[in-house]
MIGU-374251 format. One line per 4 residues: their letters; for each residue x, y, z of N, C-alpha, C. Coordinates in steps of 0.02 Angstrom, whole numbers, padded with zeros to 5 digits. Layout:
<atoms>
a) X Y Z X Y Z X Y Z; ...
</atoms>
This chain:
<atoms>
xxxx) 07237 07302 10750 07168 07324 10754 07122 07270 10726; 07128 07236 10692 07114 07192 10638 07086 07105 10677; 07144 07115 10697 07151 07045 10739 07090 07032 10782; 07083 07093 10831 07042 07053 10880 06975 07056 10847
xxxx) 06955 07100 10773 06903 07092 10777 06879 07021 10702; 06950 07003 10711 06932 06926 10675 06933 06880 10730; 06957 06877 10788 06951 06832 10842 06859 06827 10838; 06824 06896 10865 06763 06904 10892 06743 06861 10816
xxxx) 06759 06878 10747 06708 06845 10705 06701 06762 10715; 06778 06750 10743 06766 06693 10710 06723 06655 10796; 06737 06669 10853 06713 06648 10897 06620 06644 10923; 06600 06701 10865 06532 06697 10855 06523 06657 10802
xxxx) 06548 06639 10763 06536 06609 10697 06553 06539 10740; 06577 06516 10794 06565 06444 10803 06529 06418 10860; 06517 06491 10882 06456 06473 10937 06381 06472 10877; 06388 06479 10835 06325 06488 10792 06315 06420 10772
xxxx) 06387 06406 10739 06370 06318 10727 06357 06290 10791; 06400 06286 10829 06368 06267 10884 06303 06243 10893; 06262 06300 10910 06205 06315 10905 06163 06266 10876; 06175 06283 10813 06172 06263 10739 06163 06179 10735
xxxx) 06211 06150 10754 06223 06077 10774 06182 06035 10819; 06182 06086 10884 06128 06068 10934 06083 06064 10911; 06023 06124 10873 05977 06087 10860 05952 06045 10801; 05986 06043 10753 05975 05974 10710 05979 05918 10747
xxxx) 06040 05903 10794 06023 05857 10814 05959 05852 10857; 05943 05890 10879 05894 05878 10924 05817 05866 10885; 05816 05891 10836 05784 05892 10780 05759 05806 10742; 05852 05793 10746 05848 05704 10701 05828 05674 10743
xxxx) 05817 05681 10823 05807 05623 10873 05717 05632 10836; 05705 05536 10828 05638 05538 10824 05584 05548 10876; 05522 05560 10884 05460 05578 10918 05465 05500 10965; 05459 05498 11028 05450 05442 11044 05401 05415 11029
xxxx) 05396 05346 11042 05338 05293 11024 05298 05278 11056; 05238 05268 11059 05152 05277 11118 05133 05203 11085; 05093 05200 11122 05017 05146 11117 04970 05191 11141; 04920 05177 11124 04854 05228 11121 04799 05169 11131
xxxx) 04724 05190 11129 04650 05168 11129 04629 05223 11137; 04574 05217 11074 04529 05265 11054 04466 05248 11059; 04433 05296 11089 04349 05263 11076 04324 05341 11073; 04300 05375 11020 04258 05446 10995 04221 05454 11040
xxxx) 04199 05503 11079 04128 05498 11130 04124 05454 11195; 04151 05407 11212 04156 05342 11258 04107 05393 11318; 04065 05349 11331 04053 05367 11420 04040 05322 11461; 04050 05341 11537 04047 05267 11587 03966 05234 11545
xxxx) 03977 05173 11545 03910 05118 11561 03898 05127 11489; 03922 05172 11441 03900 05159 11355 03920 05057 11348; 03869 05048 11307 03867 04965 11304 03873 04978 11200; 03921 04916 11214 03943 04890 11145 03974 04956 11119
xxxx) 04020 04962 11128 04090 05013 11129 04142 04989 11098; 04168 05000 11032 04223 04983 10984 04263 05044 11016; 04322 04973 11041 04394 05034 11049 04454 05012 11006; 04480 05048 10979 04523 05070 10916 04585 05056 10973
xxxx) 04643 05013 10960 04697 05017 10992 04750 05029 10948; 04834 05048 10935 04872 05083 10904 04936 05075 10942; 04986 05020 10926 05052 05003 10949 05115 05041 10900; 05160 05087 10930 05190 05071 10870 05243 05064 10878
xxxx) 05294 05031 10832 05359 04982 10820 05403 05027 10851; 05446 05003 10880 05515 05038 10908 05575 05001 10882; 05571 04934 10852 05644 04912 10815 05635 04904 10754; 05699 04929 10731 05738 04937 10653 05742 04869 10631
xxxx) 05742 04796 10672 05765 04743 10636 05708 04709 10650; 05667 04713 10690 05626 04641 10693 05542 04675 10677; 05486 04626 10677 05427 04650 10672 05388 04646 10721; 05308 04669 10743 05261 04643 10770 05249 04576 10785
xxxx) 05252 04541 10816 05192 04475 10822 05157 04459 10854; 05145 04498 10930 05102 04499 10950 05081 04566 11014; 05020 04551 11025 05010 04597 11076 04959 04558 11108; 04970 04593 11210 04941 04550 11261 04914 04624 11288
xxxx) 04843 04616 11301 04807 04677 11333 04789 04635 11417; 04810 04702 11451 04788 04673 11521 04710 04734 11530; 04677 04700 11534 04597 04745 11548 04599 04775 11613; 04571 04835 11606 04574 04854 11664 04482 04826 11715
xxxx) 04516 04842 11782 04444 04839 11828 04400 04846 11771; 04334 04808 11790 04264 04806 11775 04253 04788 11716; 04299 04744 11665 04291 04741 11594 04331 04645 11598; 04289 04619 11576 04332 04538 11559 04355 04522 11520
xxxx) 04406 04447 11508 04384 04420 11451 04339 04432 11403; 04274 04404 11442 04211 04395 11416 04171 04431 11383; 04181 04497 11399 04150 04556 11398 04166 04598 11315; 04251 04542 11296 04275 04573 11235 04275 04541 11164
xxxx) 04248 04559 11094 04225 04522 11063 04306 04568 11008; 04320 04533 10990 04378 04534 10932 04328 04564 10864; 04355 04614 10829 04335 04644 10786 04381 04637 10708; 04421 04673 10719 04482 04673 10678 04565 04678 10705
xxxx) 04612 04670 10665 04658 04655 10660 04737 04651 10604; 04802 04664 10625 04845 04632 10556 04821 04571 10526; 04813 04555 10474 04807 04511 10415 04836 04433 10444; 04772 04397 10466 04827 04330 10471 04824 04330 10571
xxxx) 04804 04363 10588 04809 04348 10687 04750 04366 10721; 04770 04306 10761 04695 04286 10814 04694 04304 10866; 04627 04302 10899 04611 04350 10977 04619 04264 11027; 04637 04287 11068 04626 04245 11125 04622 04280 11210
xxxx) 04584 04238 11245 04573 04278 11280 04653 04229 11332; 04652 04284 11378 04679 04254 11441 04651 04280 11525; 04699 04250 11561 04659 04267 11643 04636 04322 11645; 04697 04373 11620 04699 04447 11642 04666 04502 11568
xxxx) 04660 04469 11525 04646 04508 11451 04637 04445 11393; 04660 04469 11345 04672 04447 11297 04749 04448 11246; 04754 04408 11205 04820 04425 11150 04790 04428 11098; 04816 04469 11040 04822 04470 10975 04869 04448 10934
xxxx) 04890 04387 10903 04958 04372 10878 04964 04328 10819; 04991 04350 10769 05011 04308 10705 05053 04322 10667; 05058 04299 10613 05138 04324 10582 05152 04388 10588; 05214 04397 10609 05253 04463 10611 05241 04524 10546
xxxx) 05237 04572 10579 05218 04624 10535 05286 04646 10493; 05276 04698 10462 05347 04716 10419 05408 04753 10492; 05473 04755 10475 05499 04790 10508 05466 04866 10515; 05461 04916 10566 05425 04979 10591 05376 04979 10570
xxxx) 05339 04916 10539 05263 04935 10550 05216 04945 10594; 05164 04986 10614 05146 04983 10677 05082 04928 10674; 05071 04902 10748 05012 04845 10756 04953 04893 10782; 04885 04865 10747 04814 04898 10746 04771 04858 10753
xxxx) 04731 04872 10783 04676 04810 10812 04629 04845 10857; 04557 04814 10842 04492 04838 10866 04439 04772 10894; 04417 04784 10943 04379 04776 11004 04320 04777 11008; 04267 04760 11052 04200 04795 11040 04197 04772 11131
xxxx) 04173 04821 11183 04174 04794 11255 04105 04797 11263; 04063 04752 11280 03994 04744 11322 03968 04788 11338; 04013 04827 11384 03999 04868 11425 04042 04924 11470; 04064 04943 11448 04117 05013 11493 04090 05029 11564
xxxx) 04142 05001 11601 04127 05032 11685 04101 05089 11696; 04090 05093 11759 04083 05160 11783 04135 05187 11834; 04166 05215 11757 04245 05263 11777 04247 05312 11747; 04295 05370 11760 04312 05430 11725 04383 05405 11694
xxxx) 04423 05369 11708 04491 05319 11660 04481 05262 11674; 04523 05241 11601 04531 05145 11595 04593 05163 11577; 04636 05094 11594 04710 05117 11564 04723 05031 11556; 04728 05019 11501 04743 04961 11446 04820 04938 11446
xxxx) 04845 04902 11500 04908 04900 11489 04939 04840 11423; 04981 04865 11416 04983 04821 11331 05071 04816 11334; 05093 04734 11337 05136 04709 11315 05140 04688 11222; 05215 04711 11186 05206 04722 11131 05263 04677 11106
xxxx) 05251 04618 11077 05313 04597 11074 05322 04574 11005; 05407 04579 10974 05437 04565 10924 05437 04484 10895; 05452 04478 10845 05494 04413 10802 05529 04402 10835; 05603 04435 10864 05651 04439 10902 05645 04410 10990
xxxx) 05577 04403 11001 05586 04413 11041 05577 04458 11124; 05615 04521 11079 05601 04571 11121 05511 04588 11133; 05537 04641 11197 05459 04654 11212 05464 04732 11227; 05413 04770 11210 05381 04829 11238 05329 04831 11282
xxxx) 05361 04839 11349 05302 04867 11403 05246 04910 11405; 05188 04921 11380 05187 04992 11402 05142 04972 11453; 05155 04986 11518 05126 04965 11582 05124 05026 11642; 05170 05090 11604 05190 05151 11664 05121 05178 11675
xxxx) 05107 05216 11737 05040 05217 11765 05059 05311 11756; 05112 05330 11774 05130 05408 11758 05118 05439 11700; 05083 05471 11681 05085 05519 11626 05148 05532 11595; 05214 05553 11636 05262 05565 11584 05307 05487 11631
xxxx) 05331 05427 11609 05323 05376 11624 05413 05381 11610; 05486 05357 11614 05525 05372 11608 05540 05287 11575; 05577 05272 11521 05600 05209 11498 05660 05216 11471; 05691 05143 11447 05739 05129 11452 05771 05126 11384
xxxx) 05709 05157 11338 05766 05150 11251 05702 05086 11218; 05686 05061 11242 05649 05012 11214 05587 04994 11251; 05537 05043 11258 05481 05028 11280 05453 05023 11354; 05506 04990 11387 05501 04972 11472 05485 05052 11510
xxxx) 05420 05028 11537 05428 05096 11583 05369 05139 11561; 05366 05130 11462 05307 05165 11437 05248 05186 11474; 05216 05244 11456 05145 05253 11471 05114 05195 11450; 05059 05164 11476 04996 05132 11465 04955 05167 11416
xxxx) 04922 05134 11385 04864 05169 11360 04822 05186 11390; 04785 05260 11411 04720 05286 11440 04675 05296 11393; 04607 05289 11410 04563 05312 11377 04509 05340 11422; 04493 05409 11402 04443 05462 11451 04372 05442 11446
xxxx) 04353 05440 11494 04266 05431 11506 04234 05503 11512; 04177 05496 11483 04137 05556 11492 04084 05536 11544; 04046 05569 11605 03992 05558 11646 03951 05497 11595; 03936 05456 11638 03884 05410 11615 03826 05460 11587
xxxx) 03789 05424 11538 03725 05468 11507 03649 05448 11560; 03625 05486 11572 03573 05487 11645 03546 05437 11627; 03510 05388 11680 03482 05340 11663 03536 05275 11649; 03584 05282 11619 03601 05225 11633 03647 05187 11686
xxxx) 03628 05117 11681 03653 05074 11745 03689 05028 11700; 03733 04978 11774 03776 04932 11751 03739 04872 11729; 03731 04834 11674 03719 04767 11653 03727 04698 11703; 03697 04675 11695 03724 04621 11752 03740 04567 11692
xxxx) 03781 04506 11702 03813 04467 11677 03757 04428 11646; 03741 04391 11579 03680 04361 11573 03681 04316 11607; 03650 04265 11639 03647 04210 11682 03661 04133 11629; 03674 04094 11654 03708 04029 11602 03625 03992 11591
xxxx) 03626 03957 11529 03565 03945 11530 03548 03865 11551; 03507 03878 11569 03483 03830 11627 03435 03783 11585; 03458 03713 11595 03406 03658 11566 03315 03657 11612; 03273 03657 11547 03218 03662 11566 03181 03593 11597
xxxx) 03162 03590 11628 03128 03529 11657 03045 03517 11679; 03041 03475 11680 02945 03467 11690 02962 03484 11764; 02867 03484 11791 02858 03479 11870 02863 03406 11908; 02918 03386 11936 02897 03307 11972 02837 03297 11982
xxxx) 02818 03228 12000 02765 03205 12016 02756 03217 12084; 02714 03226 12113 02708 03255 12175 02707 03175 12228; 02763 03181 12262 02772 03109 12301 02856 03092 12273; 02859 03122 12211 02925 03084 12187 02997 03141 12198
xxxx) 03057 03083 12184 03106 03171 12191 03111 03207 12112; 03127 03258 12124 03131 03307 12066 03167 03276 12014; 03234 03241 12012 03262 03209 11956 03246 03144 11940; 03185 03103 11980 03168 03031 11951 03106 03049 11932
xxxx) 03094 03000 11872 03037 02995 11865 02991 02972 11894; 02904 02950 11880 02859 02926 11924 02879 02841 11912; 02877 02807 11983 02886 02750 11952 02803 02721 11915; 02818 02665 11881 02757 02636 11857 02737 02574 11917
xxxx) 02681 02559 11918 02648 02532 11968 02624 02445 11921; 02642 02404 11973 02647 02356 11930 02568 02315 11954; 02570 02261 11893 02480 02251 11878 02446 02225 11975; 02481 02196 11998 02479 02187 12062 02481 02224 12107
xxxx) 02498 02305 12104 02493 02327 12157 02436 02381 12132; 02410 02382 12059 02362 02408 12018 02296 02353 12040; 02290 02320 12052 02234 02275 12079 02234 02283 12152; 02278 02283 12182 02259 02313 12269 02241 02361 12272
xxxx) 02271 02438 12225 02234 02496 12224 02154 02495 12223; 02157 02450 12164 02072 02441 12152 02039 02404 12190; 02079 02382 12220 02008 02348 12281 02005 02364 12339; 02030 02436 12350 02024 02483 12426 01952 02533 12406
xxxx) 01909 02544 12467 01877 02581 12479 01887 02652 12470; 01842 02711 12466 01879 02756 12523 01922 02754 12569; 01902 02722 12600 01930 02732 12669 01998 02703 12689; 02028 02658 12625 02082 02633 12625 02071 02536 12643
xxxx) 02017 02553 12662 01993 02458 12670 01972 02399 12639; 01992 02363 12627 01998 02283 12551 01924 02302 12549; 01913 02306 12488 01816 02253 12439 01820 02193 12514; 01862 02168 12499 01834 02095 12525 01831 02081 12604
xxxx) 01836 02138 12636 01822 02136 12710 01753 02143 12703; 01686 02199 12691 01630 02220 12700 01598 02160 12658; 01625 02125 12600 01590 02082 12571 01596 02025 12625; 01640 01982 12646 01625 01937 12678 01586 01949 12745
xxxx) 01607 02019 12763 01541 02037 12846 01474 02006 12800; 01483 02039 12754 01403 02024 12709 01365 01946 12686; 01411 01905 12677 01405 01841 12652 01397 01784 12747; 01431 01831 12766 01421 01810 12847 01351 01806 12877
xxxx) 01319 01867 12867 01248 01907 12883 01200 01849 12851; 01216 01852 12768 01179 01821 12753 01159 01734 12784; 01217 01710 12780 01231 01638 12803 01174 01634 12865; 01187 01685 12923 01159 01666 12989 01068 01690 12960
xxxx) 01053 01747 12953 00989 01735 12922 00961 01693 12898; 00983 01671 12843 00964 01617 12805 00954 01537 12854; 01022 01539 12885 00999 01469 12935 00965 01495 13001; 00949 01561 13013 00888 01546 13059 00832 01567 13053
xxxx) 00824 01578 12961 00737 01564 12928 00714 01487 12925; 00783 01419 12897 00778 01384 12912 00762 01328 12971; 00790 01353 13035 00782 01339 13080 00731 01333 13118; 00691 01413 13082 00624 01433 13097 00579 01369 13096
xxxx) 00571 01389 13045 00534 01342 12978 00545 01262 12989; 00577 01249 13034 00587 01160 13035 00556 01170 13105; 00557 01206 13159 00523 01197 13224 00477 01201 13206; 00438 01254 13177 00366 01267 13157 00325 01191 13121
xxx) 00383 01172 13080 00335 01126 13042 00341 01076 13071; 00383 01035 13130 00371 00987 13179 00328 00993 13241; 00309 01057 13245 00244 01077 13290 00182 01038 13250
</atoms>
């Protein structure tokens, strides 16, 4: 009588551990690991926008040293001004984003770093893909475009970082790029080309100027008609004047 109902104890008593076992372990597995960007409030076309970014470590042996942001549509290089950072590492930009990278952080420390963007598109998501890489070497992807994104034990595959837009606030529009600034210059001389100067006029062709008319014609054409005039007058008052007085 006895027996079977120590069989039943003990066969519940190890489906309990069982049990029991399952979920501790399931328990010890840690929370997986994200990258994030934060911006409180963000809305399309908000200008000068600090976004808060948040990597965190997935290996036991090596540290941080750097991180490479790929920007999404409508945001540049240019557009991103480096704020803060781990202790000791610099922003650089590249084609597609920027990096953040300098001495390696502690083993599982996570990497933190802040931004300031120009100008936020006009989107309802941005998604910040962010390569994360070790001392070692190794790298963390997070580049997955899926919400629940499937990887491989070490990062590959990760979600991207999203960050939500709220409706643009009425009234506002997109910025246009400032324009490069442009060297100022006088007005040419009118006759000359735009990048030479006026030439200077030399004392000789400054004395022909001055001895044109109106009309573009030498002083010394109308003066000699004149010295001409006179000549023939003059010798035929004389001329006069000698017939007369041999009469």
């Amino acid at each position: 009588m006895h027996c079977p109902t120590l069989l039943r104890s003990l066969r519940l008593t190890g489906a309990l551990s069982a049990a029991a076992f399952a979920v501790a372990v399931a328990t010890a597995v840690p929370a997986a690991a994200h990258a994030e960007v934060e911006a409180e409030g963000a809305r399309a076309l908000d200008q000068n926008v600090e976004l808060t970014f948040s990597a965190e470590s997935e290996s036991a042996s090596a540290g941080i040293s750097k991180l490479e942001v790929i920007l999404p549509k409508g945001i540049t290089p240019q557009d991103v001004t480096y704020e803060e950072g781990p202790e000791g590492w610099k922003f650089a930009p590249t084609g597609r984003g920027y990096t953040v990278s300098g001495p390696k952080l502690a083993v599982g420390e996570d990497a933190e770093h802040a931004v300031t963007v120009r100008q936020l598109p006009d989107a309802k998501e941005l998604v910040f893909k962010t390569l994360q890489t070790y001392s070692d070497g190794k790298v963390d992807r997070w580049i997955g475009l899926e919400e629940e994104a499937e990887g491989d034990g070490h990062g590959h595959g990760h979600p991207a970082p999203r960050l939500e837009l709220k409706a643009a606030a009425p009234g506002a529009e997109l910025v246009s790029a400032s324009p490069p600034d442009e060297p100022t210059t006088s007005a040419p001389t009118p006759g000359t080309a735009s990048n030479e100067p006026a030439a200077e006029k030399s004392p000789t062709e400054a004395v022909a100027d001055n001895s044109k008319n109106d009309d573009g014609m030498p002083m010394a054409v109308p003066l000699a008609i004149g010295a001409v005039v006179l000549v023939l007058v003059a010798g035929a008052w004389w001329f006069r004047n000698r017939r007369s007085g041999s009469v």
